[in-house]
N, C-alpha and C positions, 0 to 999 in steps of 0.2 A: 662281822663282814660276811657278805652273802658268797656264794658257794661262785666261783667262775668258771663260765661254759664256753666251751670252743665248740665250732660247728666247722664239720668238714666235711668230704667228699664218703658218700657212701660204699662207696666201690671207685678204684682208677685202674689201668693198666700195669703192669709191673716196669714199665721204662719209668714212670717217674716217682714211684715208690722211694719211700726215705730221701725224696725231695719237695714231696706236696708240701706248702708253707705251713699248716698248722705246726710242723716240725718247730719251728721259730718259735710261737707260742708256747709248746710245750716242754719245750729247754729251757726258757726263761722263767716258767709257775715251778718246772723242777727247782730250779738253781736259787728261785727264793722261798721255795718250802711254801708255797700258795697252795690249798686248795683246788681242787678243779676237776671238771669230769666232759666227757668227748660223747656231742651228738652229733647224727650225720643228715646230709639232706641230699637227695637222690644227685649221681651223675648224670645220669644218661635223660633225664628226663625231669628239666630245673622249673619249678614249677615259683608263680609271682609272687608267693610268700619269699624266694629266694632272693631275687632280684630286689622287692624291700629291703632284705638287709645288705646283700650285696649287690649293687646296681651294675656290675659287668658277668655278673654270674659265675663270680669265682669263689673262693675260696680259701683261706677263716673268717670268720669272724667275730668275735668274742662279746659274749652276755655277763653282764654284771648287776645284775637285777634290773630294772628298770631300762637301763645303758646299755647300749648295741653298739658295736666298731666294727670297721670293716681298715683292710688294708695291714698287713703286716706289721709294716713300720710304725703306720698310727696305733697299733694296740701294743705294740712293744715301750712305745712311750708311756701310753696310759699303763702300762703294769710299771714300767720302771719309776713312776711318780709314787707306788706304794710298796718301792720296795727298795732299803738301799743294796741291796745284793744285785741288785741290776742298775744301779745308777747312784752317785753321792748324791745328796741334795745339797750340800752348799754349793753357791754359785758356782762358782772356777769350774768345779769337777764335774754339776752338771753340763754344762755346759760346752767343757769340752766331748765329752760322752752325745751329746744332741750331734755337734758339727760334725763326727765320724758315724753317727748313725743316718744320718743325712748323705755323707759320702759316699759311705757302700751303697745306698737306695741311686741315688743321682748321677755320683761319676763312677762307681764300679761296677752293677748289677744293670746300670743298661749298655755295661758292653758287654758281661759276659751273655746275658739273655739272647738275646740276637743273636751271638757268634753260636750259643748250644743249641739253638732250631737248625741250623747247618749239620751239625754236628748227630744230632738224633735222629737227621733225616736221613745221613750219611751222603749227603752232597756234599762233596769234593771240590768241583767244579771252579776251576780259576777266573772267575769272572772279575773286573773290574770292580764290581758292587761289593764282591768278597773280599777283593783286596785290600780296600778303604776300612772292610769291617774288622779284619786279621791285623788292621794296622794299629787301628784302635785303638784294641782291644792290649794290643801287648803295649801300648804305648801307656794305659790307663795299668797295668801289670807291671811295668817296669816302677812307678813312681811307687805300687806299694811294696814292692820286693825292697826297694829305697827305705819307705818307712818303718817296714816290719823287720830289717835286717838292725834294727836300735831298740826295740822296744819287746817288752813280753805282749800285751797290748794294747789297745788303741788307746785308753785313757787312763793310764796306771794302772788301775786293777783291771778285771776283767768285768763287763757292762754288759748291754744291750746293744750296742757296738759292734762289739766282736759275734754278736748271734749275728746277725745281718752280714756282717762284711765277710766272716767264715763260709757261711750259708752262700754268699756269691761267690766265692771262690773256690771251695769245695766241689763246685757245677762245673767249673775248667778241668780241674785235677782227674775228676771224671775221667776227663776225655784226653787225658797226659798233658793239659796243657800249662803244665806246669815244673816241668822238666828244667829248664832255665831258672827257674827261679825256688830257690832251695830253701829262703825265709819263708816265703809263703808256705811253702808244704808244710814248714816246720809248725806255723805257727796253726794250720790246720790242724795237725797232728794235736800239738796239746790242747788246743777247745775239744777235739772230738774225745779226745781220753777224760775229758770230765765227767764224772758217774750221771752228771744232769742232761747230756747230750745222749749217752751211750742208752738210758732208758729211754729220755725221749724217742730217738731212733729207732729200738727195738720195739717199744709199742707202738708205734706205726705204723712197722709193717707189719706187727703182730693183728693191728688192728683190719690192714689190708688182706690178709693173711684168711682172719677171721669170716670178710664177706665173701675172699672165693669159695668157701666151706655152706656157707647160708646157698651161695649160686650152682651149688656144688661142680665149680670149675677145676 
């Protein structure tokens, strides 16, 4: 099996550190003992070779010899098809594991996104448009404080699933929004004390870390 490449941001600002999405990628090659090594392609200045692999100019997307992904979700499925530590492959269990890695993408992760641009921008502001968004938002928050107050998670064991749907939610907790709901935290808590997140995490910002040194910022 050939070596897998993630490609990510050469440099970002420290507000979104230890949230850039390669994080995703690199919690899920931990947590099934994969192979794999981290290139970067300029922030500040994304040049067309970028835009081929990622056509909105963002950021991972993973090489596997020949094969290129783009999109989170889409290359958390491609690894989870070669690895049962991120996903069963008999039916039932894949399956369920797909429809909750689909949820956090679908119905949980486009509320939290929206509500955390507000939030990092530190507008406040009571506007109607915000009210609709804060409603949402807790409305899509309440059904999984519901789900996760039964379960360790999302598909029996722990999946590709739980990277995604944590990953959205940990972006609230951020910002306390998640005071009300005491399953959630909880079940933040135990994804992130997994030794496969907790490196993930630190070498990212290690790796962030590394290009304010090259900048010497």
């Amino acid at each position: 099996m050939s070596e897998f490449v993630i490609t990510t941001f050469d440099w970002v600002p420290e507000t979104p550190r230890g949230y850039v999405r390669d994080i995703r990628l690199r919690w899920a090659l931990e947590e099934a003992g994969l192979a794999y090594r981290v290139e970067s392609t300029p922030f500040n200045n994304r040049q067309k070779e970028h835009f081929l692999r990622q056509p909105f100019g963002q950021v991972p997307w993973l090489s596997d010899g020949d094969v290129f992904i783009f999109e989170s979700g889409a290359i958390l499925l491609y690894l989870a098809e070669r690895s049962t530590a991120l996903m069963p492959h008999e039916p039932l269990g894949r399956n369920k594991v797909i429809e909750w890695l689909f949820a956090g993408l679908n119905s949980v992760e486009m509320a939290t996104v929206p509500w955390s641009f507000f939030m990092f921008s530190d507008d406040h502001e009571a506007t109607p448009g915000r009210k609709i968004l804060d409603n949402f938002l807790q409305s899509r928050l309440h059904h999984m404080e519901q789900e996760l107050a039964e379960r360790e998670w999302l598909a029996d064991d722990f999946s590709v699933a739980d990277i995604v749907m944590v990953d959205a939610l940990r972006l609230v907790d951020r910002f306390n929004g998640l005071e009300q709901h005491s399953a959630s935290r909880a079940y933040i808590a135990r994804a992130t004390a997994r030794p496969a997140f907790a490196k993930a995490h630190a070498d990212q910002l290690a790796f962030y870390a590394a290009a304010d040194s090259k900048l010497n910022l």
